[in-house]
C-alpha positions as CSV (number, residue, x, y, z in Angstrom):
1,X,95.8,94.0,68.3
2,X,92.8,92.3,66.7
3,X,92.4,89.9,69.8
4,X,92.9,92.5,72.0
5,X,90.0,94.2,70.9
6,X,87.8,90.8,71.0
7,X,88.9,90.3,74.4
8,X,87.9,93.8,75.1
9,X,84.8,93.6,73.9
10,X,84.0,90.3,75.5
11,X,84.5,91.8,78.9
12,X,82.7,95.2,78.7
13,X,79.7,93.2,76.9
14,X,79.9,89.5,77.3
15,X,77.3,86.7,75.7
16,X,77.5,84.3,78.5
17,X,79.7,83.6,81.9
18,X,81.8,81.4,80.4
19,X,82.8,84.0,77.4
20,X,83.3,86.3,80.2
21,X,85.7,83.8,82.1
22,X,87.4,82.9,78.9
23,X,88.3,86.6,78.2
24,X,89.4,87.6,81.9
25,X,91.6,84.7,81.9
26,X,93.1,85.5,78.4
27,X,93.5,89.4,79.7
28,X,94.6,87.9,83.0
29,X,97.5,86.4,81.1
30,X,98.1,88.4,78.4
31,X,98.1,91.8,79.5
32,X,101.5,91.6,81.9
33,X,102.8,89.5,78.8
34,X,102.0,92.2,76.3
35,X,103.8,95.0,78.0
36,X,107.0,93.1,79.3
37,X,107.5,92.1,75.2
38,X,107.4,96.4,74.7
39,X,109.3,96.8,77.5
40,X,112.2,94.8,76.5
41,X,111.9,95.8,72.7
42,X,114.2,98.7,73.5
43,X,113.8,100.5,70.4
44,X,110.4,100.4,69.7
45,X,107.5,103.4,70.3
46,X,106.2,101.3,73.5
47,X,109.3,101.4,75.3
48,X,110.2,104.7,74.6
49,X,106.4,105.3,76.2
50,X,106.3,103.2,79.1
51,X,109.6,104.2,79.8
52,X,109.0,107.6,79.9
53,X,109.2,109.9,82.8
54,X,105.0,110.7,83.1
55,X,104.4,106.4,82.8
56,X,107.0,105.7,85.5
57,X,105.4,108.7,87.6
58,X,102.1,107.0,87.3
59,X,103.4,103.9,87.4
60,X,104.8,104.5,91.1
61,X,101.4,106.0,92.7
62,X,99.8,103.3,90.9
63,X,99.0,101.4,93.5
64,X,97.7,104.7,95.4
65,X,95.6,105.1,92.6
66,X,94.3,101.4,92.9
67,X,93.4,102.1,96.2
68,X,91.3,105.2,96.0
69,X,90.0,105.1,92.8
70,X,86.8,102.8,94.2
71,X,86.7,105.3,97.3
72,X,86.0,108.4,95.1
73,X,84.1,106.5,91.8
74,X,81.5,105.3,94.7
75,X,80.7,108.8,96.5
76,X,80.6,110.5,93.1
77,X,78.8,108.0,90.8
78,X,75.4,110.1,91.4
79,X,77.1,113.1,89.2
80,X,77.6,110.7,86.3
81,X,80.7,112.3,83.9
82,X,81.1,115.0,85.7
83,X,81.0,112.7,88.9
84,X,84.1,110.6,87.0
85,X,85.9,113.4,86.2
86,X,85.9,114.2,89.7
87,X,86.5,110.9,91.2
88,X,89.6,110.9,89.3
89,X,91.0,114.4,90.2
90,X,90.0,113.3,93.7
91,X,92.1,110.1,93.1
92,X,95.5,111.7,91.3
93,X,95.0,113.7,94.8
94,X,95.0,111.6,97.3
95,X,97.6,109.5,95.6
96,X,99.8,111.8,95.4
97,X,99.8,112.5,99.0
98,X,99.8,108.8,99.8
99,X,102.8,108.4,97.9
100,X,104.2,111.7,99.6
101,X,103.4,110.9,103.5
102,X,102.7,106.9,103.2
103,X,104.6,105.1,100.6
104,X,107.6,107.2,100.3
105,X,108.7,107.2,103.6
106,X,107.4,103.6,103.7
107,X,110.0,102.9,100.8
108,X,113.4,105.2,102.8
109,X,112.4,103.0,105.8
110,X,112.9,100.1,104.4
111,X,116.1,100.7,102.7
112,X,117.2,102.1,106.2
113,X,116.6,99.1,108.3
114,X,117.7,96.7,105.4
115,X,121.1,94.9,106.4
116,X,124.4,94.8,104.2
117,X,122.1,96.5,101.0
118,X,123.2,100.6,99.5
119,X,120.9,102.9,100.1
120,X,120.0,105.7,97.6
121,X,123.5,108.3,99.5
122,X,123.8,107.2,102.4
123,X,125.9,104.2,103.8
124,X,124.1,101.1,104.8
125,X,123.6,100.4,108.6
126,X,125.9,97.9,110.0
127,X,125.0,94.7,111.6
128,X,124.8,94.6,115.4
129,X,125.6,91.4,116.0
130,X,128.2,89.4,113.3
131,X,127.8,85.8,112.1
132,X,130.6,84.2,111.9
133,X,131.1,82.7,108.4
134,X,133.6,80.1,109.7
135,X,130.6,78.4,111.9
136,X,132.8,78.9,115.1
137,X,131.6,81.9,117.4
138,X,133.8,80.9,120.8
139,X,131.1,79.6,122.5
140,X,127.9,81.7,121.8
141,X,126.1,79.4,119.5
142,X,126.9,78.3,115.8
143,X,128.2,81.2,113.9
144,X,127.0,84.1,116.5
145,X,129.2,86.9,118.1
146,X,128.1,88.6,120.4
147,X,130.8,91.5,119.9
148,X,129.9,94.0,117.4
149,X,130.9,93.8,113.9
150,X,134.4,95.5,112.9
151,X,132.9,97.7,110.1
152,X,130.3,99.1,113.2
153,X,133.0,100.3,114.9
């Protein structure tokens, strides 16, 4: 926790480029490190939190909030705190509706058009065309048949 702190505090207010290189490597590095070891400690106070339902809700318009946090932080920055306080109620907005019309639909999509793999209840679409496993496809190429597969019928 100590060195977290250091490493903290060497980013926010560094003495030189290099003690600022030295500590964005370290975070770089140890951050992800830090919470997959509280993760997998399955019993501890940090994966009960980063487990729980409000983390993994953040955790999936994360990226939303990546993306729009700069957006809003730069129109508002003349307001100061208040203009902060905005930008972020600006950015749980809007990445809350990018998750909504964007990612989410995005996400069914791609389980949709992904071959052979369960999709969250409903069946998985069936290849058109069926490689033959064998290597033999009566004379349309190595493996390839052009008739459609048994389980698309």
């Amino acid at each position: 926790m100590v060195a977290l702190v250091v490493v903290s505090r060497s980013l926010v207010y560094p003495h030189s480029i290099r003690q600022f290189a030295v500590a964005w490597v370290v975070a770089t590095v140890a951050g992800p490190l830090l919470v997959v070891t509280m993760v997998q400690q399955t019993g501890g106070l940090a994966h009960r939190v980063l487990t729980h339902r409000v983390a993994i809700y953040v955790g999936k318009r994360s990226y939303a909030l990546y993306l729009w946090h700069y957006l809003f932080l730069t129109w508002f920055n003349d307001l100061g705190d208040v203009g902060v306080a905005v930008a972020f109620a600006a950015s749980c907005a809007a990445a809350e509706l990018s998750w909504r019309f964007v990612e989410s639909p995005a996400l069914r999509m791609k389980q949709r058009f992904s071959a052979g793999r369960a999709t969250h209840g409903s069946a998985p679409m069936q290849p058109l065309v069926q490689v033959n496993p064998a290597g033999y496809s009566g004379g349309h190429g190595p493996g390839l048949s052009l008739r459609p597969s048994p389980r698309a019928r």
